[in-house]
C-alpha positions in Angstrom: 75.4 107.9 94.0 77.4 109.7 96.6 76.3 113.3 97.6 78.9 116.2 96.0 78.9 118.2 99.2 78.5 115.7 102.0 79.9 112.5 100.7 77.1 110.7 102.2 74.9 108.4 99.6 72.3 110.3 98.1 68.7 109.0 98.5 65.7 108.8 95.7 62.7 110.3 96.4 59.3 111.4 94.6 59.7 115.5 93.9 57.2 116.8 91.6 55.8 113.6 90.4 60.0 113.2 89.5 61.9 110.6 91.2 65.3 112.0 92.0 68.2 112.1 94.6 68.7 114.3 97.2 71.0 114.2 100.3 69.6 113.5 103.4 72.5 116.3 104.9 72.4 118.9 102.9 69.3 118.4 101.4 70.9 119.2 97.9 69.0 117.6 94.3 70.2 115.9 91.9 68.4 116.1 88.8 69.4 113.4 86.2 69.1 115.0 82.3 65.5 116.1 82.0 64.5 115.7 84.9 65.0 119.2 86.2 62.1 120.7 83.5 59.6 118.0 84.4 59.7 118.7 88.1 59.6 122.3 86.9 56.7 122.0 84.9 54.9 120.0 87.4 55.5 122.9 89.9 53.6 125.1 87.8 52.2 124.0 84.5 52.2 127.5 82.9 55.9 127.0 83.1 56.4 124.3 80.9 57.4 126.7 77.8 59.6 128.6 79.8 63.0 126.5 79.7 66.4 127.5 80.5 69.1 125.5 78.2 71.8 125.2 80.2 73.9 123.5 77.7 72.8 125.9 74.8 76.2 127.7 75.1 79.0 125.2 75.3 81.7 128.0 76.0 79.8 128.7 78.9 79.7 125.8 80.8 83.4 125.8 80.8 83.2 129.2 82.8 84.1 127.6 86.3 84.8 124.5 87.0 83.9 123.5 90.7 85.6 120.7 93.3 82.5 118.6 92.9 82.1 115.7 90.9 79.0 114.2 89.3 77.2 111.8 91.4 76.2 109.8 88.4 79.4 109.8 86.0 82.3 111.2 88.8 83.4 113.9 85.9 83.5 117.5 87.2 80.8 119.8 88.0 80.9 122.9 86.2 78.9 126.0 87.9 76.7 128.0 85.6 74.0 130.2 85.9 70.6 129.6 85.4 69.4 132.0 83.0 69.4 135.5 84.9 68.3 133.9 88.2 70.9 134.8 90.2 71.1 130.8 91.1 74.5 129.3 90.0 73.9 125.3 89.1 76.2 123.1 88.6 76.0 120.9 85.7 77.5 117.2 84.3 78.6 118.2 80.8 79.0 114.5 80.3 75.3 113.0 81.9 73.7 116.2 81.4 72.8 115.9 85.1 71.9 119.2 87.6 72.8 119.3 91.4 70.9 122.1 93.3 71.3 123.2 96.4 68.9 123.4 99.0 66.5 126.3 98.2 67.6 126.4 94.9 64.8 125.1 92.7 62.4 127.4 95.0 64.7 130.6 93.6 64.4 129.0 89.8 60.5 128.7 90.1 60.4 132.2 91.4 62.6 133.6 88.5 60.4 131.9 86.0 57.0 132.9 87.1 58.8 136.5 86.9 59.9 136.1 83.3 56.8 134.5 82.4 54.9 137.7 83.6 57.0 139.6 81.7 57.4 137.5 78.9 54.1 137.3 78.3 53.4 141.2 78.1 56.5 142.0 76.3 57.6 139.3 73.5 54.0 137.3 73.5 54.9 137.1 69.5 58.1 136.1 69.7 57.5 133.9 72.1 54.8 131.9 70.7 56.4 132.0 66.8 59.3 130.1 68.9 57.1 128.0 70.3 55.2 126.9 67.0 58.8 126.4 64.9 59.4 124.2 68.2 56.4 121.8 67.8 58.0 120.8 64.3 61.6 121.1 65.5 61.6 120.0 68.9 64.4 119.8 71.1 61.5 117.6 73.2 59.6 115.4 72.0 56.1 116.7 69.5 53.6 115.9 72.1 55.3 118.2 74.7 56.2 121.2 72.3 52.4 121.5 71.4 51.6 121.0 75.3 54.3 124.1 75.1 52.9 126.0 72.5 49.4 125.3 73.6 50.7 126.8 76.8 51.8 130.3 75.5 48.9 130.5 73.1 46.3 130.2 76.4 48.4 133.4 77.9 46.9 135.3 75.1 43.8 135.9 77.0 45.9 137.0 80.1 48.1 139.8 77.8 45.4 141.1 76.6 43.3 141.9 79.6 46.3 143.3 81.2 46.9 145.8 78.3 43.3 146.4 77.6 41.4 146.1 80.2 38.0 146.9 79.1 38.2 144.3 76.8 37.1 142.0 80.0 34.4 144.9 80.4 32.5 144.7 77.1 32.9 140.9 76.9 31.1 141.1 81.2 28.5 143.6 79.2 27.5 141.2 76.3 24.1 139.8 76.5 23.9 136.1 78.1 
C-alpha cells in the first residue's frame, strides 16, 4: 500500500492492539474498515459505545472529494468530518478504509471522552434505549453491542453522583 501524502510504501504496525499502516514520513494511519473503532475502543474502553458512522450519511461523504487515493483500492479519498471534532478524515467509500493524519486520532479520542461526559449527563436515556435496540439490531456484531450497552449502563453510577451528590454520602454513611 503506498502512502496518500508521501507516496512512499506504508508500513504495518501494532496500534492499539490493531495492526495497521502508517507512513514512516508523515506518520499518517491508515485504518482498514473497522479497524479505526477497535483501536478507539482499546484507547479507552468507556468509549466503545461512543461511535461515529462516517458512512451513515451517504450525501455527505460526497461533500469534498480530495487528490488522494485509497491506499488499499486506489479510488478517491473523500474528506469528511468526524462527528463535530473539528478533525476532517478522509474516507474509501469503496473499502470503507480511514487515513488520519498525524495527531489525528489523538484529537478524535479527545472529542469523544468530551461527548461521553456530556453524553452521559445529558441523554443517559437516550443513549442507553439506543444502545439496548442495538444489542438486537447490531450494526456490530451481538457480543460487542452488549459489551456496548453494558458500557453505558455502568456510567449510570457516574450520572448519578454527579447530579446528586449526596447520594455517594448516604451510601459512605450506611452501616458496614
Amino acid at each position: 500500500m503506498i502512502c496518500p501524502n508521501c507516496k512512499l510504501k506504508l508500513k504495518k504496525i501494532i496500534f492499539r492492539n490493531t495492526e495497521i499502516d502508517y507512513c514512516p514520513k508523515c506518520l499518517g494511519i491508515w485504518f482498514e474498515e473497522d479497524e479505526l473503532r477497535r483501536a478507539k475502543d482499546d484507547k479507552d474502553q468507556e468509549l466503545n459505545w461512543l461511535d461515529i458512522d462516517l458512512w451513515q450519511d451517504q450525501a455527505q461523504l460526497a461533500v469534498a472529494i480530495t487528490e488522494k487515493q485509497c491506499p488499499f483500492c486506489s479510488q478517491p479519498l473523500y474528506a469528511v468530518d468526524y462527528g463535530q471534532s473539528g478533525v476532517r478524515v478522509e474516507v474509501c467509500n469503496n473499502c470503507k478504509g480511514v487515513w488520519l493524519e498525524r495527531g489525528e486520532f489523538k484529537k478524535i479520542i479527545d472529542y469523544l471522552q468530551e461527548k461521553k461526559e456530556k453524553e452521559v449527563l445529558d441523554n443517559y436515556t437516550a443513549n442507553l434505549l439506543a444502545e439496548a435496540k442495538e444489542v438486537f439490531t447490531g450494526p456490530e456484531p451481538f457480543r460487542s453491542e452488549l459489551r456496548d450497552f453494558l458500557a453505558v449502563s455502568k456510567l449510570l453510577k457516574y450520572k448519578l453522583l454527579a447530579q446528586y451528590p449526596q447520594i455517594l454520602d448516604i451510601i459512605i454513611s450506611l452501616p458496614k
